[in-house]
DOSEMI-990405 format. One record per residue (C-alpha): residue in three letters; x negated, y negated, z negated. Coordinates in steps of 0.001 Angstrom, whole numbers, padded with zeros to 6 digits, always signed. Example, Ala and Ser with C-alpha at 12.3 -4.5 7.8 and 13.67 -1.06 7.14 Angstrom:
2
ALA-012300+004500-007800/SER-013670+001060-007140/
//
This chain:
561
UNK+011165+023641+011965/UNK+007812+022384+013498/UNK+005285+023228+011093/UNK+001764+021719+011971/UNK+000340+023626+008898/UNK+000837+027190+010880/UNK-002043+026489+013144/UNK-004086+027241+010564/UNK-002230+029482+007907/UNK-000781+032275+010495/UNK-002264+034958+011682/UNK-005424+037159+011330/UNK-007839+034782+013100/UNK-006486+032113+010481/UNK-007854+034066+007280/UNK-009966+031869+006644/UNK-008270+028544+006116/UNK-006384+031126+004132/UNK-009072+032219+002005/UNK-010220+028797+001382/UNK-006570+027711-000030/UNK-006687+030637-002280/UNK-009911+029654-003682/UNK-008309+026535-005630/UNK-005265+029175-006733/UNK-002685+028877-004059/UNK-000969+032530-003555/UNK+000268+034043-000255/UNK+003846+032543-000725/UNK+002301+029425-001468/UNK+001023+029338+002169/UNK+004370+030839+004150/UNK+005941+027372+002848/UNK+005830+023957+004422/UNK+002476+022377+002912/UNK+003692+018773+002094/UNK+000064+016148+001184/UNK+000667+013788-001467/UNK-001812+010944-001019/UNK-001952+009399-004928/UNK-003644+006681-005414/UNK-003549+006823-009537/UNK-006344+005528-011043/UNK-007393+003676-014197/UNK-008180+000302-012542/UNK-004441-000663-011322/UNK-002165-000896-013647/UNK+001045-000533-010669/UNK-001015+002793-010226/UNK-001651+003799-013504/UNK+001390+006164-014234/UNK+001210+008236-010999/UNK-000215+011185-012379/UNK+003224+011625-014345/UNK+004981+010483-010800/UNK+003298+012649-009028/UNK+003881+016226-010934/UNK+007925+015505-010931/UNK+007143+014840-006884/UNK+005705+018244-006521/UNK+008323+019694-008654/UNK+010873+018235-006146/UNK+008660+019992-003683/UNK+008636+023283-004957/UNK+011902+022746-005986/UNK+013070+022691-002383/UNK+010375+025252-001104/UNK+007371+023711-000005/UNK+004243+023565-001047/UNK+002435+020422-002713/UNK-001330+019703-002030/UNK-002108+016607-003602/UNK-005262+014305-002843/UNK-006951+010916-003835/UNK-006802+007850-002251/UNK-008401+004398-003391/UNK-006706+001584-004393/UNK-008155-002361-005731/UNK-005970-004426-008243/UNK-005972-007980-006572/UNK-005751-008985-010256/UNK-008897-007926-010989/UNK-010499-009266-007335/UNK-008836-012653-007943/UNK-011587-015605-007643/UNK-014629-013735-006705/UNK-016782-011524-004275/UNK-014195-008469-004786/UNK-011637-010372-003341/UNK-013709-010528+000009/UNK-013168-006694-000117/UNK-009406-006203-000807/UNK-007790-006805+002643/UNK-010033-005083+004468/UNK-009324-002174+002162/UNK-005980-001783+003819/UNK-007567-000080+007149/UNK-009789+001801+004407/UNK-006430+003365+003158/UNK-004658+003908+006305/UNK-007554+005531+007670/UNK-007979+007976+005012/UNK-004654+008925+004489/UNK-004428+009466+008395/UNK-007939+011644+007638/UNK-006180+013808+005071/UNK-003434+014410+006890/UNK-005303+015641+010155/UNK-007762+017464+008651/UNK-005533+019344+006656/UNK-002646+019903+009091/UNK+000148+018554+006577/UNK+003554+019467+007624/UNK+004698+016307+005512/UNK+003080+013491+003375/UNK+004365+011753+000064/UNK+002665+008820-000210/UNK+001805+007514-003579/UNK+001060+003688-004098/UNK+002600+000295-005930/UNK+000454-002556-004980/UNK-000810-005348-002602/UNK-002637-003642+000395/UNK-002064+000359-001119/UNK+001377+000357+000369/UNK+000934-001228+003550/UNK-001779+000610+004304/UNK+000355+003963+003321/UNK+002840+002839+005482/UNK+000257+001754+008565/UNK-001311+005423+008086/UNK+002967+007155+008192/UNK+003194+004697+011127/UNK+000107+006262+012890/UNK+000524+009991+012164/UNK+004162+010190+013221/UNK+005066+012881+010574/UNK+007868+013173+008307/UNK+006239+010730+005431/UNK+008126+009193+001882/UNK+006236+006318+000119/UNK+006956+006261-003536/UNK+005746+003133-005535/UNK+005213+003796-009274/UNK+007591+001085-010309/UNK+007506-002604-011453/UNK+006140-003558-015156/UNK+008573-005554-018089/UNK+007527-008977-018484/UNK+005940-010301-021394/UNK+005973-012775-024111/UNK+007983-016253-023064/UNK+005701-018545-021696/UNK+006232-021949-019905/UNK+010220-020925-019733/UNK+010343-017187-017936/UNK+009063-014475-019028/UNK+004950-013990-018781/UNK+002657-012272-017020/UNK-000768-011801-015879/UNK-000425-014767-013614/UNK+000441-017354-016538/UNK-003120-016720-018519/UNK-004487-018752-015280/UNK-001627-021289-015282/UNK-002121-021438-019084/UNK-006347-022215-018213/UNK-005204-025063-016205/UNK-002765-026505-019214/UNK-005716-025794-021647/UNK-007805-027400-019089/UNK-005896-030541-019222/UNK-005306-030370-023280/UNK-001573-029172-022449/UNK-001958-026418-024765/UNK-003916-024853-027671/UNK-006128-022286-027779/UNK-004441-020322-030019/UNK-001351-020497-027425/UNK-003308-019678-024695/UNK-005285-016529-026170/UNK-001896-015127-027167/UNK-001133-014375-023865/UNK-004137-011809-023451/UNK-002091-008985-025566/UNK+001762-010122-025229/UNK+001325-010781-021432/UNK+001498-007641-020020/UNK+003372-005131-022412/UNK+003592-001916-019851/UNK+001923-000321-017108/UNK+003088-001081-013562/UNK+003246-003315-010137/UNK+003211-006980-011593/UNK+006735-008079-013138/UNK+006810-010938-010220/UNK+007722-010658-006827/UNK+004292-010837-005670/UNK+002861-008715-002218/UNK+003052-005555-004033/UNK+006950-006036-005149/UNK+007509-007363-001793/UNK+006215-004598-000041/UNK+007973-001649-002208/UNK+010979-003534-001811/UNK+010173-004134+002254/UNK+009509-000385+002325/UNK+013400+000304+000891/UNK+014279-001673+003376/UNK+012422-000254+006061/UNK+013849+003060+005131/UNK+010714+004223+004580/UNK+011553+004439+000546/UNK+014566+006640-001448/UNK+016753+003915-002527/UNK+015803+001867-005488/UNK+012566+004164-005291/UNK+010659+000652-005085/UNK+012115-001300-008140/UNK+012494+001500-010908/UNK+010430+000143-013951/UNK+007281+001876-014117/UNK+008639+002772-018173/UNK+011758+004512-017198/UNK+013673+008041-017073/UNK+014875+007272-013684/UNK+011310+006451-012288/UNK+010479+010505-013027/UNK+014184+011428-011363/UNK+013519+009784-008122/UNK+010119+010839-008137/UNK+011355+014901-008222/UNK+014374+013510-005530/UNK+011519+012201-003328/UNK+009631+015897-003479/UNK+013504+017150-002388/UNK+014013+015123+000560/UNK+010670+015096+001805/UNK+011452+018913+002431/UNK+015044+017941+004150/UNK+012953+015255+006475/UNK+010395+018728+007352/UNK+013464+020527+008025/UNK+014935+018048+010324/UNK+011735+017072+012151/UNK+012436+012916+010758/UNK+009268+011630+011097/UNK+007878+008283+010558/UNK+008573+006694+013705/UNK+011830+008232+013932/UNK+012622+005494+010921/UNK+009636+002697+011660/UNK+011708+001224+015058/UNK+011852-002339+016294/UNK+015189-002790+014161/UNK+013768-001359+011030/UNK+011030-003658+010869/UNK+013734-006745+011803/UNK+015723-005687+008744/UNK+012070-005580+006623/UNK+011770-009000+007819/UNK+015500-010173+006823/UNK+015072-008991+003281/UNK+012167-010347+002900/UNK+013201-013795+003763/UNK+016394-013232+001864/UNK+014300-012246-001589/UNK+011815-015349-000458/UNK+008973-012186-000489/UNK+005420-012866-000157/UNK+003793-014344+002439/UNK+001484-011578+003069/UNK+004436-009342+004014/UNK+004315-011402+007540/UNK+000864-009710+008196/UNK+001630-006399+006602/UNK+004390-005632+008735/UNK+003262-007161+012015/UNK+000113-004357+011352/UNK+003101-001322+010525/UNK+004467-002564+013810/UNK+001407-002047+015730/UNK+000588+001249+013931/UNK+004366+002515+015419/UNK+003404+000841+018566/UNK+006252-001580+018855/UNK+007232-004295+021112/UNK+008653-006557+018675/UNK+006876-009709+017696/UNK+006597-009836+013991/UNK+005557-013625+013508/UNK+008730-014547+016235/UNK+010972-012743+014671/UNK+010176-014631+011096/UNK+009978-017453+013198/UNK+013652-017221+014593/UNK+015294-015679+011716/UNK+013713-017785+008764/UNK+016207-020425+010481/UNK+019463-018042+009956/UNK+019156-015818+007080/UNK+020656-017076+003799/UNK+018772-016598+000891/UNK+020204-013981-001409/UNK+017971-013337-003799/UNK+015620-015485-006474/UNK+012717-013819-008243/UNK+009697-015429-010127/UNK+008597-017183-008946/UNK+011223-019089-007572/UNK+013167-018255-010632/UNK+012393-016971-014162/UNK+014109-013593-013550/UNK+011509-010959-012753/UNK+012065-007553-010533/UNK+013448-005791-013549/UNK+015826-008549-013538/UNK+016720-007961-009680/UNK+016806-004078-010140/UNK+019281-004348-012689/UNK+021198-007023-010151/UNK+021344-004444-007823/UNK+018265-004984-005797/UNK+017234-003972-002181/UNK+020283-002050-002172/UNK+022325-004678-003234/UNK+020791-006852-000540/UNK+021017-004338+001905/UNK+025042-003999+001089/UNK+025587-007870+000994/UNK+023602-007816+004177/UNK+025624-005238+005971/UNK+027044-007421+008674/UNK+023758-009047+009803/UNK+021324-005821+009837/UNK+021453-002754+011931/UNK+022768-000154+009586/UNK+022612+002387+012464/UNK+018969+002954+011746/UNK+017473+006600+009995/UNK+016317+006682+006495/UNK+013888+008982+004696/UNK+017386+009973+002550/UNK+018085+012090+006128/UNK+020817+009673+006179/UNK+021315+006389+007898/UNK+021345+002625+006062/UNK+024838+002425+006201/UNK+025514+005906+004594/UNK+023418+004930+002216/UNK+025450+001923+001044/UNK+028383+003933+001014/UNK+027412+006294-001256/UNK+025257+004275-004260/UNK+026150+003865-007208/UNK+025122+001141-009511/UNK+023907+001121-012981/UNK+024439-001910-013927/UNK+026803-005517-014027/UNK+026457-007393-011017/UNK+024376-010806-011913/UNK+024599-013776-009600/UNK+021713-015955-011694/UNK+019772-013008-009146/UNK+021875-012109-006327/UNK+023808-013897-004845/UNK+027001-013097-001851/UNK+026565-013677+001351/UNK+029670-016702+001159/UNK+027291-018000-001534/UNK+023773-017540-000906/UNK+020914-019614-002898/UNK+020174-021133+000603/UNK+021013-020941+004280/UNK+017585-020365+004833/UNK+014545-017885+004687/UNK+011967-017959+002064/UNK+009255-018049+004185/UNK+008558-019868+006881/UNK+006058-019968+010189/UNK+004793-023368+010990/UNK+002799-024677+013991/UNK+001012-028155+014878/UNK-002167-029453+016168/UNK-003718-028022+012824/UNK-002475-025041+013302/UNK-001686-023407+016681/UNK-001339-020044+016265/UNK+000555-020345+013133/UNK+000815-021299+009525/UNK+002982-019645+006875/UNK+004255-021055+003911/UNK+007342-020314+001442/UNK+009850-022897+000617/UNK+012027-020300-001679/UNK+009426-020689-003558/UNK+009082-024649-004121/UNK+010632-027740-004308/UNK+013000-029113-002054/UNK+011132-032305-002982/UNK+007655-030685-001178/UNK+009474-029723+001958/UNK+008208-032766+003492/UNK+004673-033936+002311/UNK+001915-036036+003558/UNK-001294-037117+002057/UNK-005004-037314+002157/UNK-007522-034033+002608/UNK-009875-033376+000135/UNK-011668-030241+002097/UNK-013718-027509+000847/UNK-015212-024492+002224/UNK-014948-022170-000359/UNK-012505-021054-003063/UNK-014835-021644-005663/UNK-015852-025149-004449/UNK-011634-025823-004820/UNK-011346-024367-008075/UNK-014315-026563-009760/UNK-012970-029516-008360/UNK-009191-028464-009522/UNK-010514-028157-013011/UNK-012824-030850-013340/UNK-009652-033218-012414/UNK-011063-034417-008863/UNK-007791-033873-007166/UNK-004767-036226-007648/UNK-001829-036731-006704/UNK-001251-037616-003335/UNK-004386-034710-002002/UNK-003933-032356+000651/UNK-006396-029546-000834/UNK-007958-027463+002338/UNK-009577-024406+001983/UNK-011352-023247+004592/UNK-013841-020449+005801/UNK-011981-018114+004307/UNK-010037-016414+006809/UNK-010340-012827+007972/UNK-013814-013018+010203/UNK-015046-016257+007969/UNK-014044-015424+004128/UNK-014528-012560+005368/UNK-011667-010378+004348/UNK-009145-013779+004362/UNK-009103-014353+000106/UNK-006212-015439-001747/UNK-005828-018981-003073/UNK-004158-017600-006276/UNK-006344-019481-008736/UNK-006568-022781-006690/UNK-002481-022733-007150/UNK-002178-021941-010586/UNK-004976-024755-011672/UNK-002473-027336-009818/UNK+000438-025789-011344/UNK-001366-025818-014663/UNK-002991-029275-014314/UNK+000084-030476-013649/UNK+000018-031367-009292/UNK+002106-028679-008167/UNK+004813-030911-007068/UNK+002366-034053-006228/UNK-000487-032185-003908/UNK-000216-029661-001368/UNK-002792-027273-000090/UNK-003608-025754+003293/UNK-005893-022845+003937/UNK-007169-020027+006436/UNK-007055-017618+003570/UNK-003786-016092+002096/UNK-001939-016942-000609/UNK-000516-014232-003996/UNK+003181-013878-003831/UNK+002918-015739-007553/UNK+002261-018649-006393/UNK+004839-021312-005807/UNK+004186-025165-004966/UNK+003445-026618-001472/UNK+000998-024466+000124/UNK+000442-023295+003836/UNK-001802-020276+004428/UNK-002912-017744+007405/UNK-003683-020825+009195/UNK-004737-019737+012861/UNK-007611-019981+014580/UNK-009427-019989+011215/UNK-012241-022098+010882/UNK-014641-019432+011410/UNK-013330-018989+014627/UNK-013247-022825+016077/UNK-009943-023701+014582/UNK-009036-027546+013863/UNK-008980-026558+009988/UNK-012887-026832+010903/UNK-013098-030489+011710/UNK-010580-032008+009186/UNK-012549-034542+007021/UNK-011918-036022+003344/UNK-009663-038510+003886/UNK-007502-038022+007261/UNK-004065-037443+006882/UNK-001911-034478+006912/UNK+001367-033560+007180/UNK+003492-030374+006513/UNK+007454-030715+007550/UNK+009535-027530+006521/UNK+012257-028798+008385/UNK+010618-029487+011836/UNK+008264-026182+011184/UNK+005154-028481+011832/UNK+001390-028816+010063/UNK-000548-031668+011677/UNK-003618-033445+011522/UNK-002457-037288+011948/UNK-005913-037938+014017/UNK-005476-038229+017664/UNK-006440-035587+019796/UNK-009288-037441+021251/UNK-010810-037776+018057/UNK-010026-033868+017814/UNK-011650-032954+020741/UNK-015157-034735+020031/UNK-015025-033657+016280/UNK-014613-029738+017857/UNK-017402-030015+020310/UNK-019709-030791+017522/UNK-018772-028124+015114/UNK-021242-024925+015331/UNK-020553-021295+014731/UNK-021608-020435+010994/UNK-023579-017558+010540/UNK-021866-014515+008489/UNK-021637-014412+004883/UNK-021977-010345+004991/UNK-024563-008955+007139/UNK-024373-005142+005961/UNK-021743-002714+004575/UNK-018193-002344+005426/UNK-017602-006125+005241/UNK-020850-006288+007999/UNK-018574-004310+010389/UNK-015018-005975+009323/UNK-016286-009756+010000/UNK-017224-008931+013422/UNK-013918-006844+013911/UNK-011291-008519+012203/UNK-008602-010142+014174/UNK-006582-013519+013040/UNK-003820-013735+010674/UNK-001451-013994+013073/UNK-002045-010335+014532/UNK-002035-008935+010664/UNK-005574-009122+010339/UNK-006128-005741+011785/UNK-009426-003947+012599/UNK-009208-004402+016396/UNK-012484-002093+017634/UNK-012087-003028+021148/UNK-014126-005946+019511/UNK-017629-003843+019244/
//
């Protein structure tokens, strides 16, 4: 066993890191053992994070349980719940590298011989995973579990998400206001990641996948028994992965990260997972190409899998269907089941030996020989609007939408959008574009989350489209295309689009155009001038002038300075 921790815990001239360990109550035995870090990022302002304390104790008891000894630290983590539709939302990207670069911090400074890594939501688990990726140790990410859904609500069960839908319907006299404010207590009856499959459900599930996650560790309800029995079986094989020198990178490969990407477009996952992992890949310094391989496969993998909000089952719905591991299973023939897993065991072996708890249900998951679709959930498009890429998800919208054309409408801010959504200035017909709000321009490339939901609630989810340089939440569903690169920040022809041209988005063809010709392009860019920065100071100073496109995960690239 390689164990970084002796460096500092062995030997005379090491009494003091010694001393200092003892100080906070650890005991010479204590510091013979393996000294595993758990990075938690429990807190009272996320409720995916909110029962980690409880998570992490049975973790540590797996620890000890196996001999090694836990030292557990914080780490932050922002609800993009509560950042949704103002200033905080500039901040919650960019809090990714935040994570990854504490957790990496921790881990050096301290020596860890092993890390358990402690996180449910949007950006907390990719950036966990980034950090693994860097550090190269033996590393388990645990989510906390997804939340039950709530009251029924617009046919499926509620959430969060539907008090915005439901502002829209109120906004348009669709319902009362008695309807709407019950939603504010029946909405959200437990703690955890949101009942949708939204970016954090995508990512705990993209982790199983990844085999960076116990199996079913990422779609346990937060409530449950079982979420505190993989927890303590998380603290066990983090010790066999010490033992057996498995480290992160050993599991992160170029294959991994393909069958990340083949769940994810079987489940129709969030959009944002396209960024997420092409950053993991760059952390394990891969060769694959993230947005080619969604590209490519997005054309050949069925679609297995339908959570809201494609469907009205939630994640406690597709846990009980058998989940990622049921996916994983049904995908056997199509995914490299060769690859290491944090279980010290390889995919394969670990659809041989699970065992599941409940009835199969095909109204979630479906066979191979009878998918939902024979095509990905999410999708990469390209055109004179956008070069780089676009990325949208049909699972997640009508077939109706997959071909659209109509008119811009353009605004350069969220907030501009969402006034006009609600004061009923957008009809049917309107291509909505967002713009400036991309990684260097927004900065911190916001989600469109309200923008979506006031169509949706207004009625135009299936009559408008819109386009943006910003992201998209997993919850949303109608005819959207985000990530669009260059951003408009940066020169890119989602700058020069006037009210009024013409725009079309074809699923089928993989296309987003401007229907202008490229002469009139050409002049339109060679008037457009640089805008100056919306932040100035602070971390968001330094990220605008740092941050690369969507289409290379919107990474801090500080080759830049």
């Amino acid at each position: 066993m390689n164990k970084r921790s002796e460096n500092i815990l062995v030997g005379l001239q090491n009494q003091y890191y010694r001393a200092t360990y003892k100080s906070m109550g650890f005991s010479t035995d204590d510091l013979k053992r393996p000294i595993i870090g758990i990075a938690n990022a429990w807190s009272e302002c996320v409720p995916g994070h909110f029962n980690l304390r409880q998570v992490a104790q049975r973790v540590k008891d797996g620890i000890y349980r196996a001999g090694g000894t836990p030292v557990e630290f914080g780490v932050i983590g922002g609800c993009d719940g509560f950042a949704q539709g103002h200033d905080g939302m500039h901040y919650i990207l960019p809090s990714r590298e935040l994570i990854a670069n504490s957790v990496e911090s921790m881990a050096q400074i301290n020596l860890f011989d092993g890390l358990v890594l402690l996180g449910s939501c949007d950006k907390i688990v990719p950036g966990m995973l980034m950090a693994a990726a860097r550090l190269d140790i033996p590393c388990i990410l645990l989510p906390g579990g997804p939340m039950e859904g709530g009251i029924m609500f617009d046919g499926r069960k509620s959430d969060q998400t539907s008090s915005t839908e439901a502002y829209g319907m109120l906004s348009a006299k669709k319902v009362t206001e008695t309807e709407y404010k019950t939603l504010e207590n029946l909405s959200c009856p437990t703690c955890g990641s949101c009942s949708y499959l939204g970016t954090a459900n995508t990512m705990c599930s993209l982790s199983e996948a990844l085999g960076m996650t116990v199996p079913d560790g990422g779609v346990i309800p937060a409530y449950s028994a079982a979420r505190l029995s993989v927890a303590e079986y998380t603290g066990i094989k983090i010790m066999e992965l010490v033992e057996k020198d498995i480290t992160a990178r050993k599991i992160i490969t170029d294959d991994s990260i393909r069958n990340a990407i083949k769940i994810c477009l079987a489940m129709s996952g969030s959009t944002n997972a396209v960024m997420h992992l092409t950053a993991i890949a760059r952390e394990a310094e891969l060769g694959i190409n993230v947005l080619e391989e969604f590209d490519q496969l997005s054309r050949k993998t069925p679609q297995l899998a339908k959570i809201n909000p494609a469907s009205e089952y939630n994640m406690i719905d597709f846990y009980q269907a058998g989940g990622v591991s049921k996916l994983l299973e049904e995908m056997s023939s199509i995914i490299a089941t060769d690859q290491m897993t944090v279980t010290a065991q390889t995919v394969a072996e670990n659809i041989q030996t699970h065992h599941y708890q409940y009835p199969a249900n095909d109204k979630v998951i479906k066979t191979i020989e009878t998918p939902f679709g024979y095509e990905g959930g999410v999708a990469v498009l390209r055109g004179n609007l956008a070069p780089d890429t676009g990325i949208t998800k049909p699972g997640a919208f009508d077939k109706s939408l997959h071909h659209f054309e109509g008119e811009a409408i353009c605004f350069d801010s969220e907030e501009a959008a969402e006034e006009a959504i609600l004061s009923g200035k957008i009809h049917d017909g309107n291509v909505v574009v967002i713009r400036y709000e991309g990684p260097k321009g927004g900065p911190g490339m916001r989600e469109m989350y309200k923008a979506m939901k006031y169509l949706y609630g207004r009625g135009l989810s299936k009559t408008t489209a819109l386009i943006t340089d910003g992201r998209f939440s997993g919850t949303n569903n109608g005819c959207f295309v985000g990530h669009i690169s260059p951003e408009a920040a940066e020169g890119g022809t989602i700058a020069i689009v006037q009210d009024g041209d013409r725009i079309e988005i074809d699923i089928e063809k993989r296309s987003l155009n401007l229907l202008v010709s490229d002469e009139e392009i050409q002049c339109r860019l060679k008037q457009w001038k640089r805008p100056e920065p919306k932040f100035k100071r602070g971390y968001l100073g330094l990220y605008c002038k740092i941050a690369a496109s969507g289409s290379e995960g919107a990474v801090m690239k500080y080759d830049k300075l």
